[in-house]
C-alpha positions as CSV (number, residue, x, y, z in Angstrom):
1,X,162.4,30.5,-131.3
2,X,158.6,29.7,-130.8
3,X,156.7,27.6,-132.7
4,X,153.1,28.0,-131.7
5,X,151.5,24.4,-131.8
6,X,154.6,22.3,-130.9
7,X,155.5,23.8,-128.4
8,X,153.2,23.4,-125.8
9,X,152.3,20.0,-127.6
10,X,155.6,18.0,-127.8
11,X,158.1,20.5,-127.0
12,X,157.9,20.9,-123.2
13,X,158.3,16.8,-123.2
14,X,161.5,16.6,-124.9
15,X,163.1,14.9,-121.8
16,X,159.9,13.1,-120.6
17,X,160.1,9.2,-119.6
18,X,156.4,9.8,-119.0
19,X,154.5,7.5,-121.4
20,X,153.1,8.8,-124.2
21,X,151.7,6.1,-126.5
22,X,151.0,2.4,-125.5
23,X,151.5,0.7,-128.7
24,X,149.2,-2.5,-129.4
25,X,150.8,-5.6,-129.2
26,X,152.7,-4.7,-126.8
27,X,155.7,-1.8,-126.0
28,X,155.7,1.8,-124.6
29,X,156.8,4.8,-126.5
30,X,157.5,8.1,-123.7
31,X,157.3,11.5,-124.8
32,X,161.1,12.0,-124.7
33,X,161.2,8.9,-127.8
34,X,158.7,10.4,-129.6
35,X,159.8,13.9,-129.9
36,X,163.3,12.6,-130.8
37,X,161.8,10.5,-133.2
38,X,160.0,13.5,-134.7
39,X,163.9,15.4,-135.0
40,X,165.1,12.4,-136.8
41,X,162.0,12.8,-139.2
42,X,162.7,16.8,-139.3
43,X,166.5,16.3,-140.7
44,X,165.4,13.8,-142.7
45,X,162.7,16.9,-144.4
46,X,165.5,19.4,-144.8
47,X,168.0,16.6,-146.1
48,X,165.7,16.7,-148.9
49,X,165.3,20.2,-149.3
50,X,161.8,21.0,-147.7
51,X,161.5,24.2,-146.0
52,X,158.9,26.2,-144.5
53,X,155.5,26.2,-145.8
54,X,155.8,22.9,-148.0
55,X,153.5,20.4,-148.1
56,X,153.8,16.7,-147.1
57,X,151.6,14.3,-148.6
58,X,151.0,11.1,-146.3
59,X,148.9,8.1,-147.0
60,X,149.5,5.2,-145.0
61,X,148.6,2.9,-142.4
62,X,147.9,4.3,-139.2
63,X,150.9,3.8,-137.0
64,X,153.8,5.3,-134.1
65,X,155.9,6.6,-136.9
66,X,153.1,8.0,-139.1
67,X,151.8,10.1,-135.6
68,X,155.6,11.4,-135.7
69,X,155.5,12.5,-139.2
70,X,153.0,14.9,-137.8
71,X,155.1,16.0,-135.2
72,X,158.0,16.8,-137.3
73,X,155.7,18.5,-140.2
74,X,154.7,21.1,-137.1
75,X,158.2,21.1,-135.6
76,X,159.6,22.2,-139.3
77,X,156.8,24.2,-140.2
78,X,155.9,22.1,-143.0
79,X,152.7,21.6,-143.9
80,X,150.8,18.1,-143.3
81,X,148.3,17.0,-146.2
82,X,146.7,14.0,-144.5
83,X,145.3,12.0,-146.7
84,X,142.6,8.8,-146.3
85,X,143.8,5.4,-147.0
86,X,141.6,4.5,-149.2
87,X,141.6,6.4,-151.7
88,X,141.8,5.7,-155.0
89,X,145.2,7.0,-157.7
90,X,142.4,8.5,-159.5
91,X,141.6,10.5,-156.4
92,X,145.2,10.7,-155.7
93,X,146.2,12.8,-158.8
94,X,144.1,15.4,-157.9
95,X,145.0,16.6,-154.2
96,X,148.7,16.0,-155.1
97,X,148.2,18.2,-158.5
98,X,146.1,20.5,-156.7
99,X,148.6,21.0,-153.2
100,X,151.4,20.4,-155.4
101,X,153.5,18.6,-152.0
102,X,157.4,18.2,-152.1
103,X,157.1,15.1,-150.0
104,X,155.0,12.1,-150.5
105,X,155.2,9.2,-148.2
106,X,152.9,6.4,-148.4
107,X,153.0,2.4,-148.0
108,X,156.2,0.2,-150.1
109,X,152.7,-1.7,-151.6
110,X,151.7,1.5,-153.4
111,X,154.7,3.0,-154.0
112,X,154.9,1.7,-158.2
113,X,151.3,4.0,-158.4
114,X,152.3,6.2,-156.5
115,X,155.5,7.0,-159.0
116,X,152.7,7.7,-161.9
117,X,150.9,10.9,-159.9
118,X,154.2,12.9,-157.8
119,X,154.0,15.8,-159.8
120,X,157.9,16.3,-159.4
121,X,157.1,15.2,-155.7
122,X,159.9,12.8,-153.7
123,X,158.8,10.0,-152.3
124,X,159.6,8.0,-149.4
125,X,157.9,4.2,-148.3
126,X,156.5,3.9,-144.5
127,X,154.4,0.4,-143.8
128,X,152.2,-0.8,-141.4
129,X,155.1,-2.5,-139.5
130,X,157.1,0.8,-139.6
131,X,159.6,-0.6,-142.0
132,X,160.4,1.5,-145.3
133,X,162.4,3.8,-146.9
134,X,161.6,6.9,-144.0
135,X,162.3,4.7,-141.2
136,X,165.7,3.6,-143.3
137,X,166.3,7.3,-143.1
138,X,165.2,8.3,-139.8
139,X,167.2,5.8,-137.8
140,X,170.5,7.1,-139.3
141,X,169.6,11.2,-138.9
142,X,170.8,13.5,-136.3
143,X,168.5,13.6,-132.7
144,X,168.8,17.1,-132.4
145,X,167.0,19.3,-134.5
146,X,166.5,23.3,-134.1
147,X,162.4,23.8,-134.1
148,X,160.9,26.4,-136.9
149,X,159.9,29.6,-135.7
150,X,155.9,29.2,-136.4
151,X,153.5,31.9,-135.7
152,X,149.6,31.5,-135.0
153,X,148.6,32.0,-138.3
154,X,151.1,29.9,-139.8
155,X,149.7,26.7,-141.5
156,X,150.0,23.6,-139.9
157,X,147.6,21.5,-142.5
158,X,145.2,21.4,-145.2
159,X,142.7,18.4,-145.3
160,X,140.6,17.8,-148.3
161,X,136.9,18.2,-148.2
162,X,133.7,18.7,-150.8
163,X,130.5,20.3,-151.6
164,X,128.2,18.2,-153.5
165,X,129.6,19.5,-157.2
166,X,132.7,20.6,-158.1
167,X,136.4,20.2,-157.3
168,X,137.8,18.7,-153.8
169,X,138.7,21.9,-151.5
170,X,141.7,21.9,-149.7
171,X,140.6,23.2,-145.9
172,X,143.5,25.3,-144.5
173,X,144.3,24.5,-141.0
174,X,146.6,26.8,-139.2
175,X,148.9,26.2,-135.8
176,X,146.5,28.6,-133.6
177,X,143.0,26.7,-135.4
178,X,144.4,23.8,-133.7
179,X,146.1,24.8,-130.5
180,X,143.2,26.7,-129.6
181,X,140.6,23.7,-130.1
182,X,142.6,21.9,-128.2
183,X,143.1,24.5,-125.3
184,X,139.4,24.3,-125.1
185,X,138.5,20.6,-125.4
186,X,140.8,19.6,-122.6
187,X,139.4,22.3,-120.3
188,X,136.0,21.3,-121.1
189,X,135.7,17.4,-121.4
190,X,138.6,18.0,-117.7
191,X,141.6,16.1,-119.5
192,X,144.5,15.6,-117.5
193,X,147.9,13.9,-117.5
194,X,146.1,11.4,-115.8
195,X,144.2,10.0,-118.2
196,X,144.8,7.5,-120.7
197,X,142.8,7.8,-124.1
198,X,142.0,4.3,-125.8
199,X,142.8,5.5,-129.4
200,X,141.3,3.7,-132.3
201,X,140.1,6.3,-134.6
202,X,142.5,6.7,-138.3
203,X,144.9,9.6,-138.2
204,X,144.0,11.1,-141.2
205,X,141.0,13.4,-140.1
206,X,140.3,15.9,-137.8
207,X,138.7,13.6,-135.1
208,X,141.6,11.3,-134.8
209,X,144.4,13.4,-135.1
210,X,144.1,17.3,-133.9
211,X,141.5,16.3,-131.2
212,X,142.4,12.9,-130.0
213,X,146.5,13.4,-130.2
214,X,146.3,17.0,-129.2
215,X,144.2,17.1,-126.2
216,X,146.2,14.6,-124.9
217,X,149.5,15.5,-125.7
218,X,148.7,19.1,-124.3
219,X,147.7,17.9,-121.3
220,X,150.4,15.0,-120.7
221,X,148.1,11.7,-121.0
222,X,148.8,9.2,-122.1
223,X,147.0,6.9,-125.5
224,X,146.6,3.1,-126.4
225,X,147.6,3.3,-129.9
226,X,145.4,0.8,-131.9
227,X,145.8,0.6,-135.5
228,X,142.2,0.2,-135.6
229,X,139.2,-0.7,-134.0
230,X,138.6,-4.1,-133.1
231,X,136.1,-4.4,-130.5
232,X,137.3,-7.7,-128.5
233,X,140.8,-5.9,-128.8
234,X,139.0,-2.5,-127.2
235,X,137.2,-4.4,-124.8
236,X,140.7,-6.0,-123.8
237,X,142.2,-3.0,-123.4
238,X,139.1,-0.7,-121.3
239,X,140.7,-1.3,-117.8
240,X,143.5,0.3,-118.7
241,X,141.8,3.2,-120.1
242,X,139.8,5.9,-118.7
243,X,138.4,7.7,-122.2
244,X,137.5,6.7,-125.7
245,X,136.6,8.8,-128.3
246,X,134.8,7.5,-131.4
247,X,132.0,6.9,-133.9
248,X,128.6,5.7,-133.9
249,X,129.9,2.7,-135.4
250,X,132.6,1.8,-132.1
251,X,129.2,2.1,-129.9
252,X,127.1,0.1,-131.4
253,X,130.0,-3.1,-131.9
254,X,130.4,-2.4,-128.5
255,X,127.2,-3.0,-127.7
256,X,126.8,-6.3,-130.0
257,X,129.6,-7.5,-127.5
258,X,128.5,-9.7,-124.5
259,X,131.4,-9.2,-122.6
260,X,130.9,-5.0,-123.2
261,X,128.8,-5.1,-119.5
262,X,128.7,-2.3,-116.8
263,X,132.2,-3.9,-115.1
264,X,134.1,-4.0,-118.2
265,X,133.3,-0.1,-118.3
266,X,134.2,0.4,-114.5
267,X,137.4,2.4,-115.0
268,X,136.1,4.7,-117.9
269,X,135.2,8.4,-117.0
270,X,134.6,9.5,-120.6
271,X,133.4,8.4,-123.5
272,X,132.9,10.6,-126.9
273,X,130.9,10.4,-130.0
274,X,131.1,12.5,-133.3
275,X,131.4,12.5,-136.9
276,X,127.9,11.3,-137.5
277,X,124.9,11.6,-135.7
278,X,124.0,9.0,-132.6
279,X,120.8,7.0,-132.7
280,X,118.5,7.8,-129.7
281,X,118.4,4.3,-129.2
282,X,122.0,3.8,-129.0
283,X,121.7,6.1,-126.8
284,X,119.3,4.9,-124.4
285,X,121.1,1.4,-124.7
286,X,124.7,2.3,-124.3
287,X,123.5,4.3,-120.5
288,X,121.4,1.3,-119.6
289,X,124.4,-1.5,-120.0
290,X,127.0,1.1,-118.8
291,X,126.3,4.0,-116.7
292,X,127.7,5.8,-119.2
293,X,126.1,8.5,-121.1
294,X,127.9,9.3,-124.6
295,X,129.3,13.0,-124.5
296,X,128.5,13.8,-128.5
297,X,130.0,16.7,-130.3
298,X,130.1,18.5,-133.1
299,X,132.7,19.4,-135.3
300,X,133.6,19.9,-139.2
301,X,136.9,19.9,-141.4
302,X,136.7,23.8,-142.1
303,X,136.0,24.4,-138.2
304,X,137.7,21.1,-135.8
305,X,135.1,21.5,-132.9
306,X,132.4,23.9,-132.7
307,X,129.9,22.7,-130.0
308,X,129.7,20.0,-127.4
309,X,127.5,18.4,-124.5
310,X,128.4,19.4,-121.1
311,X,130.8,17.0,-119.0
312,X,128.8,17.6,-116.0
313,X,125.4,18.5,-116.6
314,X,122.8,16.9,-119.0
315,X,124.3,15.1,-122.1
316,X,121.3,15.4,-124.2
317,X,120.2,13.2,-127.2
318,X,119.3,14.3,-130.3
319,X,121.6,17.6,-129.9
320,X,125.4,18.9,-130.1
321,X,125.2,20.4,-126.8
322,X,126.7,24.2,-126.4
323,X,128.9,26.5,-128.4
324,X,132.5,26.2,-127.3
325,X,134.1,28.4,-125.4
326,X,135.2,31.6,-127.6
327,X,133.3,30.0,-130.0
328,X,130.4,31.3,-131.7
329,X,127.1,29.7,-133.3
330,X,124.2,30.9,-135.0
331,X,121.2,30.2,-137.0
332,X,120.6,31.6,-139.9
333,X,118.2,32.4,-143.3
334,X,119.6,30.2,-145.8
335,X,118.7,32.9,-148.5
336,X,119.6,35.7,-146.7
337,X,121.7,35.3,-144.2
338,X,119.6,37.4,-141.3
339,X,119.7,35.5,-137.7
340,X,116.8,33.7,-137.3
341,X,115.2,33.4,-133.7
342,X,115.7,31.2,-131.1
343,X,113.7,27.8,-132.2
344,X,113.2,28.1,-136.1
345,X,115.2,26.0,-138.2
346,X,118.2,27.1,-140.4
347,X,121.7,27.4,-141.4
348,X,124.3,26.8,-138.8
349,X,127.0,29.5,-139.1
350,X,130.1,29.5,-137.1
351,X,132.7,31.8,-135.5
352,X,135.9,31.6,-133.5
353,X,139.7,30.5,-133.8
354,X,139.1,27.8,-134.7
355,X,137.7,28.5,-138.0
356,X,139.7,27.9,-140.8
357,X,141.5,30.5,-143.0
358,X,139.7,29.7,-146.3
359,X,140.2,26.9,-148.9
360,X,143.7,26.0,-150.9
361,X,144.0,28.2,-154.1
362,X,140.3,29.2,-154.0
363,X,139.6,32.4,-153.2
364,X,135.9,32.7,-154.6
365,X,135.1,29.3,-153.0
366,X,136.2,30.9,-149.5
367,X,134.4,34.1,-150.4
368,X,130.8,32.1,-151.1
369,X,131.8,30.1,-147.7
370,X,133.5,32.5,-145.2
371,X,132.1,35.7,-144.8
372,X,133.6,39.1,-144.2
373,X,132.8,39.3,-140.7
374,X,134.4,35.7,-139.9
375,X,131.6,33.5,-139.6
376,X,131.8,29.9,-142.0
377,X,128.7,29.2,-143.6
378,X,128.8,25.5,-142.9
379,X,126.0,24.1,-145.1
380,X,124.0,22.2,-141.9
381,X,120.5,23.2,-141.2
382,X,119.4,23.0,-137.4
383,X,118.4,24.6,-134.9
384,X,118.9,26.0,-131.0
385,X,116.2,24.6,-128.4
386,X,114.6,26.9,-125.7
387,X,117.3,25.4,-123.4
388,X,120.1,26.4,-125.6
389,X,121.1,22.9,-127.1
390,X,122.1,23.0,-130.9
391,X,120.6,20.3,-133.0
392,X,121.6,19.5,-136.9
393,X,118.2,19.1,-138.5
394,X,119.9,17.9,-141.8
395,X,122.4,19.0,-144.3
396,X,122.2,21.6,-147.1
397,X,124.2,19.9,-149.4
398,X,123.0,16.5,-148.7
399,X,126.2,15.2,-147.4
400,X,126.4,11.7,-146.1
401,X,128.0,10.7,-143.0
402,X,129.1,7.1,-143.0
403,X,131.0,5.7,-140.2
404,X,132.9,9.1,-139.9
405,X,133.8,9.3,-143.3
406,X,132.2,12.2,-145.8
407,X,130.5,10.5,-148.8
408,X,129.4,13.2,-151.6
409,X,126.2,12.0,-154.0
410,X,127.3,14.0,-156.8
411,X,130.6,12.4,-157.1
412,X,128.6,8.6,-157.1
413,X,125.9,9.9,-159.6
414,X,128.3,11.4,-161.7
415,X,130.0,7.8,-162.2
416,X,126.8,6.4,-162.6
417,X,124.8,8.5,-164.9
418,X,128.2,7.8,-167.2
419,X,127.2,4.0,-168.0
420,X,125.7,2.6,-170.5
421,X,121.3,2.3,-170.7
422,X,121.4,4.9,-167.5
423,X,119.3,8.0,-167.6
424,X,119.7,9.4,-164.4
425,X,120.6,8.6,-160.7
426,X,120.0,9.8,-157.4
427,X,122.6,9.0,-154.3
428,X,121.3,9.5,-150.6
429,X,121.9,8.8,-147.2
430,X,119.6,6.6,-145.0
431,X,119.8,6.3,-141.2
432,X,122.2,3.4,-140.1
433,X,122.3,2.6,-135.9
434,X,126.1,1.0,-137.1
435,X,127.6,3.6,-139.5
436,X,125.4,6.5,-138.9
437,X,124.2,6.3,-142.2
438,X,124.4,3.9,-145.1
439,X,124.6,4.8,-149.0
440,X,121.7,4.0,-151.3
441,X,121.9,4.8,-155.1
442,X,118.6,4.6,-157.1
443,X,118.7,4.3,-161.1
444,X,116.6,5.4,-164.1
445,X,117.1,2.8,-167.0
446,X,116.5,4.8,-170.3
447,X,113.8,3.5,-172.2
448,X,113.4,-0.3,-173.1
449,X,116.8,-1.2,-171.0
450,X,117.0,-3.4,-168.3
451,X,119.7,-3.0,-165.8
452,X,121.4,-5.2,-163.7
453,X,122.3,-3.8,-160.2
454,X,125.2,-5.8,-159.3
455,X,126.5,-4.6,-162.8
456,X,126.3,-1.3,-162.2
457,X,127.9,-1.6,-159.0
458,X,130.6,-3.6,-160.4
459,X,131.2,-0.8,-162.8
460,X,131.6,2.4,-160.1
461,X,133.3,0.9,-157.0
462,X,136.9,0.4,-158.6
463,X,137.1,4.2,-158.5
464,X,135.9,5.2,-155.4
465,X,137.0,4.7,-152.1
466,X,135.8,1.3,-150.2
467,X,133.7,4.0,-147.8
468,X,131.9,5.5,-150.3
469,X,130.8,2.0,-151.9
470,X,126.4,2.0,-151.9
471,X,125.1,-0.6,-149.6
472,X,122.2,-0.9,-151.7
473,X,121.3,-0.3,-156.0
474,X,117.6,0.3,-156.9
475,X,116.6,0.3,-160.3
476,X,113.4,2.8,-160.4
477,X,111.0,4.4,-163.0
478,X,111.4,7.6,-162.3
479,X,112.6,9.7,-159.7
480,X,110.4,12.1,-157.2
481,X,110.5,15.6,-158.4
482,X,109.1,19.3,-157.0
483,X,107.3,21.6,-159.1
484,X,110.8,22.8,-160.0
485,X,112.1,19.9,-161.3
486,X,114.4,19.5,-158.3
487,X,115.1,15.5,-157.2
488,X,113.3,15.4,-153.9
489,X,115.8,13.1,-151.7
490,X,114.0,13.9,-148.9
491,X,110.9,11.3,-150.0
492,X,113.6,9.3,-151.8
493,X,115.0,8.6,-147.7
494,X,111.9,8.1,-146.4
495,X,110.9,5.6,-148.9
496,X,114.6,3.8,-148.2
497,X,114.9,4.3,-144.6
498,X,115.1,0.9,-142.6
C-alpha cells in the first residue's frame, strides 16, 4: 500500500540507526526508533476506534513523542489538528466543536479542562517529560503496524487560522500540499542527509513542523530537538549544527549574545528567517558579526511556502525573494482582481500544490478566498521589483505578526469595546526589531469616564492567548477616521511606531 507523505518521509527509514533527532539534554533518537514509535502510537489510534479521516486534536508541550504523534496521524491517515499551546479553553471549545476530533491529547495539567470541552472526544495525557496516559499506552502496543493507503489528495491536517472578523477557519492541509513543499525546499535551500538542523521553533505551525521536520526527514538529516529557544542553549549547540531556521525574534537574541561572534557561527551553512518580516537592520547586523546572510521566506497557513531568496545568489532585504518552483505568484487589483504590472503595488495571489484545498466546513469562505482557476487570494499587499523580488508592502486585513505567531485586532477589540466606560477601540501592529511586531491597543472612554489602562488590560488577557497580550494601552480622545468613517490604522502606526 502507498501512503503518499510517509512514505518517502519515515517509511524508507524503518530500519535506519542513522540519527534522526538529538534530543536536548542529552540522548539520540534514530529513524528506525522513531518510526517504531510512531506504530506503537498507530495501534494505540485504532485500539480506540479511529480510522481514516478522523481528526486528532493535540495541544502540548513540544517534545520527541509529540513529533511521533504526527508521524502516526500520517501513517494512519488520520488527521492532525495542531493546536498552539497557549490557548485559552475558551478558544479551545471552538476548534474542537468546530473539527469535531475523536482524539484529544494534551498535557496531565490540563487534562480536568480539557474534560469540560471533548465534545464526545477521548482523551489521552502526554507531558513535557513524555510521561502520561499515551506514553502508558504506547509502550505496551504492538511495533508493527500496517501503514494506511493515502493518496495525494488525502488530508493530512487542518490548522486554524483568521481573518480579521468572524469565526476561526480551519486550513485544510493535504499529504501532496506538504510533500510537495517539501520536495521543493530541500532542493532549493540544497538539504542533505548531511545536515543537521538546530530545531527550536514549536510544532504546532507550519514553520516548525511541515518545513523544518519534513525537509529534513525527506532528505535523511538529522535535528537537535530543543523544546524551545534559549539562546545560550542555541549558542551551545551551533557547532554541532549546520542550519537553523527561525524568527525574527531568534536573530535578534542572538545578536544581544556576546558570545554569538563570527567563530561560534563557523560550522553553520544556512540560516532561515520567516513568519514575520526582518528588520533591515537586523539584517545588516546579523552579516556583519557572522558572514552570514539570513535566507528569508515567505510562507502562509493556507499555502506552507510560496517564495524564497536564493541560496546562491543575492539574499535581498526588504523582499521574499522568488516564487517557488511550480509555484506561482501574482499581483493583483484588490477590487477587481486584473493582474497588475510589474512594479505597482497589490494583492499577492498564489498558485501551486501547495495550496490548500479550502477551509473546514466552509464552503463560501473558500469560494471568497480560492478562486476557480486555483489561485488563493492571500490578503497581503506587495509588490514584484524590476529584478523580480517579491516584497509584502502590508496586509489587507491588518494582521499582526508577533514573534511568529498570528495576532487578529478584531478579536482584541471585540473584548475590549465589551467593558465597562469603553466606546470604541482600535488594535494595531507596530514594528518590533525582537518580535517583528508588537501589539498596541488604543481606547475611547465614553464621555466623562476615566479609564485605567492596567485595568483594562487586567480585564482582556485572561482570555486570550499570552501572544496576543498588547504590549502597550493608550487611552485616546478619538480615533483617526477617513472621509468614510473608516479607522485609519495606518496613522494610528505611525503615531505608535518606536
Amino acid at each position: 500500500m502507498t501512503n503518499v507523505l510517509f512514505d518517502p518521509l519515515f517509511g524508507r527509514h524503518t530500519d535506519s540507526t542513522a540519527p534522526f533527532m538529538f534530543v536536548e539534554g542529552g540522548g539520540t533518537l534514530t529513524y528506525g526508533a522513531f518510526v517504531t514509535l510512531s506504530a506503537q502510537l498507530a495501534n494505540v489510534f485504532a485500539g480506540l476506534g479511529l480510522a481514516k479521516g478522523d481528526r486528532v486534536a493535540l495541544q502540548v508541550a513540544k517534545s520527541p513523542m509529540a513529533l511521533a504523534v504526527y508521524a502516526a496521524c500520517v501513517r494512519s491517515g488520520l488527521v492532525l489538528l495542531p493546536l498552539n499551546t497557549a490557548y485559552t479553553t475558551s478558544e479551545l471549545s471552538y476548534f474542537l466543536g468546530d473539527a469535531e476530533p475523536r482524539l484529544v491529547i494534551c498535557a496531565g495539567k490540563d487534562a480536568a479542562a480539557m474534560t469540560e470541552i471533548l465534545n464526545g472526544a477521548a482523551l489521552l495525557t502526554l507531558n513535557a517529560n513524555g510521561t502520561g496516559s499515551l506514553s502508558d499506552a504506547a509502550a505496551i502496543a504492538a511495533e508493527n503496524h500496517d501503514v494506511v493507503a493515502c493518496a495525494a489528495g488525502d488530508l493530512a491536517a487542518i490548522l486554524y487560522t483568521s481573518g480579521t472578523t468572524g469565526r476561526s477557519k480551519g486550513a485544510m492541509l493535504s499529504h501532496a500540499n506538504l510533500l510537495s513543499n517539501a520536495t521543493v525546499l530541500a532542493d532549493l535551500w540544497q538539504f542533505t542527509d548531511k545536515d543537521v538542523l538546530l530545531h527550536a521553533l514549536p510544532i504546532f505551525h507550519t514553520h516548525g513542523l511541515f518545513v523544518a521536520v519534513n525537509v529534513v526527514a525527506l532528505t535523511g538529516g538529522a535535528m537537535i530537538f530543543h523544546a524551545a529557544f534559549k539562546p545560550e542553549a542555541v549558542l551551545a549547540d551551533l557547532p554541532r549544527a549546520t542550519a537553523l531556521m527561525g524568527v525574527p525574534t531568534f536573530y535578534t537574541r542572538l545578536l544581544a549574545e556576546p558570545a554569538f561572534t563570527r567563530d561560534a557561527a563557523a560550522h553553520m551553512r544556512l540560516f532561515v528567517s520567516g513568519s514575520a518580516p526582518l528588520l533591515a537592520d537586523t539584517h545588516t547586523q546579523f552579516e556583519a558579526r557572522t558572514g552570514h546572510r539570513i535566507l528569508e521566506r515567505y510562507g502562509m497557513t493556507e499555502t506552507n511556502m510560496n517564495a524564497s531568496n536564493p541560496y546562491t545568489g543575492e539574499r535581498r532585504s526588504g523582499t521574499v525573494g522568488f516564487a517557488l518552483p511550480g509555484t506561482e505568484i501574482k499581483i493583483t487589483d484588490p477590487n477587481t482582481g486584473a493582474e497588475l504590472p510589474q512594479g505597482e503595488t497589490g494583492m499577492i495571489e498564489v498558485r501551486g500544490p501547495n495550496v490548500f484545498g479550502g477551509y473546514w466546513r466552509m464552503p463560501e469562505k473558500t469560494a471568497e478566498e480560492l478562486r476557480e482557476n486555483g489561485f488563493f487570494i492571500t490578503g497581503d499587499l506587495g509588490q514584484i521589483d524590476p529584478d523580480g523580488y517579491l516584497m509584502i508592502v502590508g496586509r489587507q486585513k491588518d494582521l499582526i505578526i508577533s514573534g511568529g505567531y498570528n495576532i487578529y485586532p478584531k478579536e482584541i477589540e471585540v473584548l475590549l469595546d465589551a467593558l465597562p466606560g469603553v466606546n470604541e477601540s482600535a488594535v494595531f501592529g507596530v514594528p518590533n526589531a525582537d518580535f517583528g511586531e508588537e501589539t498596541i491597543a488604543v481606547v475611547v472612554p465614553e464621555t466623562g469616564i476615566t479609564l485605567d489602562p492596567a485595568a483594562l488590560l487586567a480585564e482582556i488577557t485572561p482570555h486570550l492567548a499570552r501572544f496576543k497580550h498588547p504590549r502597550r494601552l493608550e487611552i485616546v480622545r478619538d480615533l483617526p477616521r477617513n472621509t468614510m468613517g473608516k479607522v485609519q490604522k495606518n496613522i494610528l502606526r505611525k503615531t505608535y511606531s518606536g
